[in-house]
C-alpha positions as CSV (number, residue, x, y, z in Angstrom):
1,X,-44.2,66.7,149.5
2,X,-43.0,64.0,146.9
3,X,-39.4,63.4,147.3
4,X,-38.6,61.3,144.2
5,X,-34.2,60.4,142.9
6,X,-34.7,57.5,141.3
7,X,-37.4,57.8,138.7
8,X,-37.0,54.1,137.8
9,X,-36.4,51.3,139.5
10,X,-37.6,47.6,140.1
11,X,-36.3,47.5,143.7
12,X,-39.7,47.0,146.2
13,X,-38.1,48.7,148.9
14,X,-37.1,51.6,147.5
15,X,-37.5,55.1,149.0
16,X,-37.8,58.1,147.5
17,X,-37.8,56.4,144.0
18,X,-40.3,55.4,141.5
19,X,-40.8,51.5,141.9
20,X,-42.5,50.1,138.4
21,X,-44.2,47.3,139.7
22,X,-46.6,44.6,137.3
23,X,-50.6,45.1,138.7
24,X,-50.7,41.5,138.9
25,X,-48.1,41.7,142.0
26,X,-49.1,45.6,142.9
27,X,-48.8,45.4,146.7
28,X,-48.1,49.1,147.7
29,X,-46.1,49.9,151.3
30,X,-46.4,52.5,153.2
31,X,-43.8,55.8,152.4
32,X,-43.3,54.2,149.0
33,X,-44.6,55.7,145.5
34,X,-45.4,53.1,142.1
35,X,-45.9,52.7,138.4
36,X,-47.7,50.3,137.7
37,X,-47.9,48.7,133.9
38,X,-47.0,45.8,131.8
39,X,-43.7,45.2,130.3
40,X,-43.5,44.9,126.9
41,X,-41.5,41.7,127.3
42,X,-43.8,40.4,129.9
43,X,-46.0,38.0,127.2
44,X,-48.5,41.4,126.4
45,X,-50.0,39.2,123.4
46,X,-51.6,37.3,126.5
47,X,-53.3,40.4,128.4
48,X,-56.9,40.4,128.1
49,X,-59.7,43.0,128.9
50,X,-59.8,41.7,132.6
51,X,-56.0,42.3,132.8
52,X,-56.0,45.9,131.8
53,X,-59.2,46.5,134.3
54,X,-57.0,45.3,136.9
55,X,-54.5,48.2,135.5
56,X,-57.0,50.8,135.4
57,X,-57.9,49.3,139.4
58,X,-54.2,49.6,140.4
59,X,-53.5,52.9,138.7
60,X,-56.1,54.7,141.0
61,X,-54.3,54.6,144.0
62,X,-52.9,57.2,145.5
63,X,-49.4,55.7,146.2
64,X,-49.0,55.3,142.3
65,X,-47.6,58.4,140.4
66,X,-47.4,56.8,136.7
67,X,-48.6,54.2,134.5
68,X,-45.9,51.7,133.2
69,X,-43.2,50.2,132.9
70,X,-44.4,50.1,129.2
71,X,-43.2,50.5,125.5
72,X,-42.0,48.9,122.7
73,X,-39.0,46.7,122.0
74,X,-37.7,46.2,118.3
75,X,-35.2,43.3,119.5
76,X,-37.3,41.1,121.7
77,X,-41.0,40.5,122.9
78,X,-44.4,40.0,121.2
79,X,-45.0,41.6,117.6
80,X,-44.9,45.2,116.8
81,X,-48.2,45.6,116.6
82,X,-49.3,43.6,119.4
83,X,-47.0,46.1,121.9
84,X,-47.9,48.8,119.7
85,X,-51.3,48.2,120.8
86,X,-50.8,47.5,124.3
87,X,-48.8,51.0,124.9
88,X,-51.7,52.3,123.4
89,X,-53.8,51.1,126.1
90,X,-51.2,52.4,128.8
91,X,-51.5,55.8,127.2
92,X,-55.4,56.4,127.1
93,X,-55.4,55.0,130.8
94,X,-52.8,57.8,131.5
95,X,-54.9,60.3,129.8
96,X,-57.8,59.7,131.4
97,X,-56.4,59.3,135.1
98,X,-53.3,62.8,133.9
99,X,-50.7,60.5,134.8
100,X,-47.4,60.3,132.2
101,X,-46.1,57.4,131.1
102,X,-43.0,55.6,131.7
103,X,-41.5,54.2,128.6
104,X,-39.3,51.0,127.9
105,X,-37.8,52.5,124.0
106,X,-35.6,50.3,122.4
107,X,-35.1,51.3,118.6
108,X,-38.7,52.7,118.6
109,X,-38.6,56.3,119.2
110,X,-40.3,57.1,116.2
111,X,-43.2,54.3,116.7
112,X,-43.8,55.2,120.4
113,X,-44.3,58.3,119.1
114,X,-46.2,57.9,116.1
115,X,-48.6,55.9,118.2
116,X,-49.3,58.8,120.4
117,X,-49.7,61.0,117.9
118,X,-52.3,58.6,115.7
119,X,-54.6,58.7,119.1
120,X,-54.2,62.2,119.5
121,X,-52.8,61.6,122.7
122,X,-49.9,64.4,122.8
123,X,-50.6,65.3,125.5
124,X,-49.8,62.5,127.8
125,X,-46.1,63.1,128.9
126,X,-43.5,60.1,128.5
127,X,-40.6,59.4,130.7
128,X,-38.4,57.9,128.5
129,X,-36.6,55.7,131.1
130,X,-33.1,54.3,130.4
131,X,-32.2,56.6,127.9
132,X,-28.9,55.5,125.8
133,X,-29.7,56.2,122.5
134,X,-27.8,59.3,120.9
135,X,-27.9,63.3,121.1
136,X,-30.0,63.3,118.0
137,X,-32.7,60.7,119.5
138,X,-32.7,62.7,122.7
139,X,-33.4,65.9,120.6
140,X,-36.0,64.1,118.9
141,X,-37.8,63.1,122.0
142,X,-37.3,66.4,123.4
143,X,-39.1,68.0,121.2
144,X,-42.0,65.9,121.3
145,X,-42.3,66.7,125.1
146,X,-40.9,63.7,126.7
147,X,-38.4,63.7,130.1
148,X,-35.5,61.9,129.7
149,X,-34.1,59.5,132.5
150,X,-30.4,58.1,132.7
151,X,-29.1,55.5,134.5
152,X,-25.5,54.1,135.0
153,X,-24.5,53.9,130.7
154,X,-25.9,56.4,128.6
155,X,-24.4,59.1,125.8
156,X,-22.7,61.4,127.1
157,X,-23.6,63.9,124.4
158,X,-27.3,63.0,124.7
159,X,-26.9,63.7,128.2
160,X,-25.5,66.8,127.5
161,X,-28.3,67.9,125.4
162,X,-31.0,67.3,128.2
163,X,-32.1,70.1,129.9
164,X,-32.0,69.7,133.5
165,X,-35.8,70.2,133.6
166,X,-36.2,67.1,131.4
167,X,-33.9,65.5,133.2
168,X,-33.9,62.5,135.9
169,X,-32.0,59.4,136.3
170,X,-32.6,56.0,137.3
171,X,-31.6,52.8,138.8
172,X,-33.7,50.6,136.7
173,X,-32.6,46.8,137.7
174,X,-29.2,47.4,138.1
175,X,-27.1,46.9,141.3
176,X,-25.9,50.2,141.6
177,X,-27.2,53.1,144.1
178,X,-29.0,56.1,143.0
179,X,-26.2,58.1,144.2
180,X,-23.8,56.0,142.0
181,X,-25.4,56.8,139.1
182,X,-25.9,60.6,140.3
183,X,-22.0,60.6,140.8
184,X,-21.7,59.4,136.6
185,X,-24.3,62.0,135.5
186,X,-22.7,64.6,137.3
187,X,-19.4,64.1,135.7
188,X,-20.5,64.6,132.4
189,X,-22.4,67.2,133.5
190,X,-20.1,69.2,135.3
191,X,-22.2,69.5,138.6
192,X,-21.8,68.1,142.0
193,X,-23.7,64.7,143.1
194,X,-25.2,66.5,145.6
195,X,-26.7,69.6,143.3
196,X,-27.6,67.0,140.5
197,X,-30.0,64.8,142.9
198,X,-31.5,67.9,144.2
199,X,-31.9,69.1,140.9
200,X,-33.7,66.2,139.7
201,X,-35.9,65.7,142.8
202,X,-37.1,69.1,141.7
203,X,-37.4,68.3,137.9
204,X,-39.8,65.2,139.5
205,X,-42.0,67.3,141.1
206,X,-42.6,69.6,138.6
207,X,-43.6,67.3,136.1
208,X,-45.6,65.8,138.1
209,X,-47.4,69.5,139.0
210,X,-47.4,70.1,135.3
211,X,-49.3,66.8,134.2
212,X,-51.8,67.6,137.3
213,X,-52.0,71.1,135.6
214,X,-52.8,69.4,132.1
């Protein structure tokens, strides 16, 4: 059974967590689960066909569980259209492999997804990782679908508005434990650290039934 906290993080030794790795340096360990994609600020103007063959290689192996990190960044990175166009190749891989997505979203909640919508790929699911925008983004993104996942700063009232079934949390690249950040989460949430990450571990599992499903 797939025992997943930490839906995000960059750490290579992490267990039960969700390591987003570049395919380029994809080099899975036993007992540990991946995404595997290209960051939006990793130069994605430069990724060629052979590139996101490599991708589709990578994203076939059992150890990996999404495709990504990937998104779009308003404040830094290649042009709009050029990341535009490279989450769109993330997402088609996703569809064809029913894998979701995990999603880098700074100030692009309505082009991330606009450009799922324009490929008719709704139903690909998004983990919208490192959520901090407000309780009216979350609701928007909630009602497209996506799962939301906090780390250590986020809105409290977006947090509030999550569900706990579209709800995980994260480490991302920051120096704090999963349990830290469970311990913050919980707070605002009212919950114990112990029922929140047992919560979540749950919430993991069945998205990743319900994409399997789809």
């Amino acid at each position: 059974m797939i025992h997943i906290t930490d839906s995000h993080t960059h750490r290579q030794d992490a267990a039960a967590a969700l390591i987003s790795v570049d395919p380029r340096r994809f080099d899975p360990q036993p007992g540990l689960f991946y995404s595997v994609g290209f960051h939006p600020w990793d130069e994605v103007d430069r990724l060629n066909d052979e590139d996101f063959a490599l991708l589709a290689q990578c994203a076939r192996h059992p150890q990996v569980l999404a495709i990504g990190e990937t998104g779009i960044d308003r404040l830094r990175g290649a042009a709009l259209e050029v990341q535009r166009a490279a989450l769109l190749r993330h997402m088609q891989l996703a569809h064809d492999l029913g894998l979701p997505v995990v999603v880098h979203n700074v100030r692009a909640t309505q082009d991330i997804l606009a450009t799922r919508h324009q490929a008719r790929l709704d139903d690909v699911t998004l983990i919208i990782h490192g959520m901090r925008g407000n309780a009216h983004v979350a609701r928007t993104l909630l009602d497209a679908g996506c799962y939301l996942s906090y780390g250590p700063r986020f809105n409290a009232e977006a947090l509030r508005a999550t569900p706990l079934n579209r709800l995980l949390i994260e480490t991302d690249d920051s120096n704090v434990t999963i349990t830290d950040v469970a311990t913050l989460v919980a707070q605002a949430l009212g919950l114990t650290p112990d029922a929140l990450l047992t919560r979540v571990s749950s919430t993991f599992r069945s998205l990743m039934l319900d994409v399997c499903r789809g």
